[in-house]
MDAnalysis code that builds the backbone (N, CA, C; Angstrom):
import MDAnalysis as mda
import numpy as np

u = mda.Universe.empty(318, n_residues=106, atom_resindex=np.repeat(np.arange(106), 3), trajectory=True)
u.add_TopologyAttr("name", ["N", "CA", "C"] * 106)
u.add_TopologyAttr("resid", np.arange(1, 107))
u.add_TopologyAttr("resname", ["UNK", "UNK", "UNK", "UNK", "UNK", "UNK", "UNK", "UNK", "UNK", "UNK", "UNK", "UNK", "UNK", "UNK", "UNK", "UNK", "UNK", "UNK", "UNK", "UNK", "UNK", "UNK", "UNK", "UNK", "UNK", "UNK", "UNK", "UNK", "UNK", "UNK", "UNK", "UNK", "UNK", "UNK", "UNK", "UNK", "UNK", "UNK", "UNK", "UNK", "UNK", "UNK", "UNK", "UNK", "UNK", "UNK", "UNK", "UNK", "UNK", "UNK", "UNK", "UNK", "UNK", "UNK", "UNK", "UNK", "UNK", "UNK", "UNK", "UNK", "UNK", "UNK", "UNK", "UNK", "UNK", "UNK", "UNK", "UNK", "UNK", "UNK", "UNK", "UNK", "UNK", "UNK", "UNK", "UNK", "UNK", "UNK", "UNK", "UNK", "UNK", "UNK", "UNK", "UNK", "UNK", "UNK", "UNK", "UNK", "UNK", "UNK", "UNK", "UNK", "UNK", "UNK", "UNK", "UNK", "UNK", "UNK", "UNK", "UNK", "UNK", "UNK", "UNK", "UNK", "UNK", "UNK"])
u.atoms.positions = np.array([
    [118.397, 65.134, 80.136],
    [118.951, 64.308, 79.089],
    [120.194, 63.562, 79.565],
    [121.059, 64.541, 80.256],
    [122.598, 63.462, 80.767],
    [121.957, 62.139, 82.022],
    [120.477, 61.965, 82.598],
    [120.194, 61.432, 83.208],
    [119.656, 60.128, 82.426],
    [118.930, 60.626, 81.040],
    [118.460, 59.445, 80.548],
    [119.761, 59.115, 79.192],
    [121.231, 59.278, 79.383],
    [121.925, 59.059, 78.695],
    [122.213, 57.814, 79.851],
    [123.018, 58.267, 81.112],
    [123.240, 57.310, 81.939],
    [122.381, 56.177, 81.900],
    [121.342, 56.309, 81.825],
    [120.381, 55.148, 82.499],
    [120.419, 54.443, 81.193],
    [120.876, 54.452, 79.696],
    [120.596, 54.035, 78.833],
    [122.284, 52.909, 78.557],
    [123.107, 53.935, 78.981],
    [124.678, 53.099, 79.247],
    [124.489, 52.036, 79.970],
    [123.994, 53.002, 81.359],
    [124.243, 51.760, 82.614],
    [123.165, 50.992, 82.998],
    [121.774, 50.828, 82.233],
    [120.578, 50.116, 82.163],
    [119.860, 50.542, 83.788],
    [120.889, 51.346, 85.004],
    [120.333, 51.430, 86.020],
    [120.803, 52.155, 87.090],
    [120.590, 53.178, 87.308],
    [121.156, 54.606, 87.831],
    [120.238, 54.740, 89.466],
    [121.125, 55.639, 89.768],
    [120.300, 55.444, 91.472],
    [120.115, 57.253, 92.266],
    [119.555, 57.607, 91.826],
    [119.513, 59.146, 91.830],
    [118.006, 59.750, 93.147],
    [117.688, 60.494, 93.236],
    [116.666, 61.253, 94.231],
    [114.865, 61.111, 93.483],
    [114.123, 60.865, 94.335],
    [112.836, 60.544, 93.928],
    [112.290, 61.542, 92.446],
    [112.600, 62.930, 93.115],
    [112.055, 64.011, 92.195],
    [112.305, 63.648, 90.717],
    [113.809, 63.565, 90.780],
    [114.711, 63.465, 89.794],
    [114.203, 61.781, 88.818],
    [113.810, 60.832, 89.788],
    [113.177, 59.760, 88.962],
    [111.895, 59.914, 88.163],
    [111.354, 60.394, 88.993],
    [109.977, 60.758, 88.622],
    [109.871, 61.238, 87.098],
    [110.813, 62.070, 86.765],
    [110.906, 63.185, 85.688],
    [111.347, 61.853, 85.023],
    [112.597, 61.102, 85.026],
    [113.823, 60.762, 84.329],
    [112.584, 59.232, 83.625],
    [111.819, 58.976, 84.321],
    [110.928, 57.752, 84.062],
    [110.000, 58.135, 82.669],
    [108.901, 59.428, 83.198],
    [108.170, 60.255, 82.174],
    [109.244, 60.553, 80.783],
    [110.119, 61.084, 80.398],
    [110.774, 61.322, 79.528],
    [111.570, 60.051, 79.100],
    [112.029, 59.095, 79.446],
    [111.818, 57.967, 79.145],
    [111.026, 56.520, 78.753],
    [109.501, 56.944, 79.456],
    [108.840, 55.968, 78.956],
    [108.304, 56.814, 77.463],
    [108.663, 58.047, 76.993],
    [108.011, 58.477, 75.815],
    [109.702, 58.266, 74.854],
    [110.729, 58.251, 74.960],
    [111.874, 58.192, 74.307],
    [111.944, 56.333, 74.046],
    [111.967, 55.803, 74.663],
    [111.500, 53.942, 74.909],
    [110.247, 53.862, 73.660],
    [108.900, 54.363, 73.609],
    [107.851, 54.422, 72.839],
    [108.410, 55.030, 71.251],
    [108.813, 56.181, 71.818],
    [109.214, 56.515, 70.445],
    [110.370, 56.042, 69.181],
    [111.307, 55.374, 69.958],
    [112.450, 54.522, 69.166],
    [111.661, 53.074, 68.825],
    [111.094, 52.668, 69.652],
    [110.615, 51.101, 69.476],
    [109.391, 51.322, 68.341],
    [108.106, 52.411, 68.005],
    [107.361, 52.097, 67.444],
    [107.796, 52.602, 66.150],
    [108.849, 52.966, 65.962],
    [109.104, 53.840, 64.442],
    [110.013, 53.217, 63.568],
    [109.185, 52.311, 62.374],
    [110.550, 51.420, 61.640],
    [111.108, 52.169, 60.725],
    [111.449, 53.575, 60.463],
    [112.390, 54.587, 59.604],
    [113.464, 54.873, 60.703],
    [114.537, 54.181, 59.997],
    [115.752, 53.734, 61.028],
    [116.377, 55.420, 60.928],
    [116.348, 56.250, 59.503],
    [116.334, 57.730, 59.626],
    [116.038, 58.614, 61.105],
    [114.492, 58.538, 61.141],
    [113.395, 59.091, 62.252],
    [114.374, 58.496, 63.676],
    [114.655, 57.456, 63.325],
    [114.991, 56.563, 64.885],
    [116.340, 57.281, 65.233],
    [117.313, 57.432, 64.522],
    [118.685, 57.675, 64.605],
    [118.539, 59.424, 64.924],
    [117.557, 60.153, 64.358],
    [117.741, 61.352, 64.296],
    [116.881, 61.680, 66.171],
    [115.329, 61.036, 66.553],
    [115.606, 60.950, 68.176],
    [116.525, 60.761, 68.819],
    [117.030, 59.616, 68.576],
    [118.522, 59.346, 69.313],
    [119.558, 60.481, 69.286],
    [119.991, 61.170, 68.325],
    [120.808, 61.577, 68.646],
    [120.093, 63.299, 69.115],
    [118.807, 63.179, 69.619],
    [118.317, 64.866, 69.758],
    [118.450, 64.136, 71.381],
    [117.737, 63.270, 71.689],
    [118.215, 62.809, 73.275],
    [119.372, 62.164, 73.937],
    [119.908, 61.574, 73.627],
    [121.155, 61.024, 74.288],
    [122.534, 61.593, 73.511],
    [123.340, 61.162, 74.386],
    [124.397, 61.638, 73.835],
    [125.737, 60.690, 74.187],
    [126.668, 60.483, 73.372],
    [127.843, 59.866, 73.482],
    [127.629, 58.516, 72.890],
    [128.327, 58.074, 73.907],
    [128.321, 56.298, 73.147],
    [127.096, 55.534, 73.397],
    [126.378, 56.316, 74.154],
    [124.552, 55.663, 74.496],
    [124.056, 55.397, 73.166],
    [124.251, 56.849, 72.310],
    [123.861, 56.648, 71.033],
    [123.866, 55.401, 70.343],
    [124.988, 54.698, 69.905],
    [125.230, 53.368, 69.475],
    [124.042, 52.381, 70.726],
    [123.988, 52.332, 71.933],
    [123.418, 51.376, 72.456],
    [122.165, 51.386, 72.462],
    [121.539, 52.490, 72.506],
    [120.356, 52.971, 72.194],
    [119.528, 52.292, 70.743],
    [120.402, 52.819, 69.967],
    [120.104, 52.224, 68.503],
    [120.146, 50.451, 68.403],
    [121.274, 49.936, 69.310],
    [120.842, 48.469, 69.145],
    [120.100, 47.875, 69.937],
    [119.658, 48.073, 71.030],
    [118.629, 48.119, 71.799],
    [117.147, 48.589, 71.476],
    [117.006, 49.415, 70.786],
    [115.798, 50.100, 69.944],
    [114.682, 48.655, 70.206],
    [114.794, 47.770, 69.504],
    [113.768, 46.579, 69.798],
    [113.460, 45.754, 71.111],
    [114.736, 45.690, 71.454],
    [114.547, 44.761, 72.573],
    [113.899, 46.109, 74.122],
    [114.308, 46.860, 74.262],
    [113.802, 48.419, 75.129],
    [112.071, 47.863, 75.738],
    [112.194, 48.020, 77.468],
    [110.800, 47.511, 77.303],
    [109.770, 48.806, 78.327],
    [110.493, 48.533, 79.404],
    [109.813, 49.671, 80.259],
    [110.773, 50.371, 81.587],
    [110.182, 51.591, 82.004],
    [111.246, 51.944, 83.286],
    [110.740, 51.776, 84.700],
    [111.319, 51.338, 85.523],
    [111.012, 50.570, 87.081],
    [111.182, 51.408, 88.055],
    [110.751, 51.918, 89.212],
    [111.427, 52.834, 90.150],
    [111.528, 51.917, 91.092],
    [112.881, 51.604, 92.037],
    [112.902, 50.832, 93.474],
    [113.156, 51.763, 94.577],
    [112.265, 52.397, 95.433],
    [112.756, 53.048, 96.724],
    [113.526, 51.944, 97.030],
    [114.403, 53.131, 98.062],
    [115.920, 52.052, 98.355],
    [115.666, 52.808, 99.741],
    [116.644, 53.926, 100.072],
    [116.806, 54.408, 101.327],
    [116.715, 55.776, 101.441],
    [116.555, 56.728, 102.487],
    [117.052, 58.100, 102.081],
    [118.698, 58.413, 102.605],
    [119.039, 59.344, 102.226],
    [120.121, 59.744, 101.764],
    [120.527, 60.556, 103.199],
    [121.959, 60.659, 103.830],
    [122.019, 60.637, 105.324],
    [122.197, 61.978, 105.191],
    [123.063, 63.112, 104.241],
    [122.787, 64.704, 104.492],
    [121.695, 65.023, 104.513],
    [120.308, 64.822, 103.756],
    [119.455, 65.852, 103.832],
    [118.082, 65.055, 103.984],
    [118.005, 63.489, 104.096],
    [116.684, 62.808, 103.974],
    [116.614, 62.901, 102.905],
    [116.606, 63.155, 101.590],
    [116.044, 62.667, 100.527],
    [115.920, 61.543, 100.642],
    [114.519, 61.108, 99.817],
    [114.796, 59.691, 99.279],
    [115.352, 58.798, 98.119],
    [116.201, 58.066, 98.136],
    [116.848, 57.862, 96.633],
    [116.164, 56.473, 96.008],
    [116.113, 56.718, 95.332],
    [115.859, 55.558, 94.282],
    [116.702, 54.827, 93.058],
    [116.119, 53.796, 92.744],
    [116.986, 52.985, 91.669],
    [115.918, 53.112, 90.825],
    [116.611, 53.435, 89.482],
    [115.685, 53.625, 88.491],
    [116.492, 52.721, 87.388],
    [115.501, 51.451, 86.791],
    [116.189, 50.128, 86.418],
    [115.333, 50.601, 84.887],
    [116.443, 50.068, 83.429],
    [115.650, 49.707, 82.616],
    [115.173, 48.343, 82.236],
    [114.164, 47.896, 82.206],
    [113.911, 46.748, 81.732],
    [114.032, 46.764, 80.123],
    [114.405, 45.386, 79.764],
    [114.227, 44.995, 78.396],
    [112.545, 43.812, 78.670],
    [112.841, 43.914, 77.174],
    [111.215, 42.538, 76.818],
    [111.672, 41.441, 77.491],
    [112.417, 41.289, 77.455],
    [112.899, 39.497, 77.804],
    [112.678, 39.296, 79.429],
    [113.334, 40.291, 79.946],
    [113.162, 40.652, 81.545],
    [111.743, 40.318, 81.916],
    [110.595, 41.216, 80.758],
    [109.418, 41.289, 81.067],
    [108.832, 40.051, 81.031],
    [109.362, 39.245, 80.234],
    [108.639, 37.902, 79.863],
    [108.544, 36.621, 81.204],
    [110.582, 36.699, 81.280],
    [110.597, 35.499, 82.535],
    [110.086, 36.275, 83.970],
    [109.857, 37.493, 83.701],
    [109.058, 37.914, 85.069],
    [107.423, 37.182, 84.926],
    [106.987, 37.636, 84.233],
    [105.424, 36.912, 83.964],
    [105.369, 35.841, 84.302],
    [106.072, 34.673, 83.792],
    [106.394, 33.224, 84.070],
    [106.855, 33.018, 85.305],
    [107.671, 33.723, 86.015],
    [107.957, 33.781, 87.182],
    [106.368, 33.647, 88.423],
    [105.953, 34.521, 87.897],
    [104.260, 35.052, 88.656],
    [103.300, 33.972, 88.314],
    [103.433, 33.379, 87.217],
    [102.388, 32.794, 87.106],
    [102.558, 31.498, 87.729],
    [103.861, 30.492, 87.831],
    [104.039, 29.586, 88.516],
    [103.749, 29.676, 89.940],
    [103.750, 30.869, 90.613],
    [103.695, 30.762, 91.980],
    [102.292, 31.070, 92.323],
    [101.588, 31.290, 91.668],
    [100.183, 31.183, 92.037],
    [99.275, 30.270, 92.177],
])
């Protein structure tokens, strides 16, 4: 949960593969579950069972616009080889001029 609080503050956190893997799954169902539920009650009461602090507030105004979660291998990590990753949230809008992006270059 303090992983998908960060990623909800900072839209994009950079943590170890394992750790994405998980932080993506429990986020693409927390993302689903705020966006499809119009009882702003239901919505506020997820929010505050998953995140915590001032995410809360961003979470809640974000609720609509929230689109999907991205993993970027980056590098591994020089103590132990892990590999780390960037784990980005996208919003809708992101999703959109990406499409348009793709489709011009084809």
């Amino acid at each position: 949960m303090n992983l998908l609080t960060s990623l909800v503050l900072y839209e994009q956190i950079s943590t170890t593969e394992a750790k994405a893997k998980e932080l993506k799954r429990v986020a693409q169902k927390f993302i689903h579950d705020i966006s499809s539920d119009d009882n702003n009650f239901n919505i506020v009461r997820l929010i505050n069972k998953n995140v915590y602090g001032g995410a809360r507030k961003k979470a809640f105004d974000m609720r609509k616009v929230l689109g999907s979660v991205k993993m970027y291998k980056t590098t591994e990590r020089v103590g132990d080889g892990c590999l780390q990753v960037i784990v980005k949230l996208e919003t809708k809008k992101e999703k959109k001029n990406e499409d348009k992006s793709t489709k011009t270059t084809k």
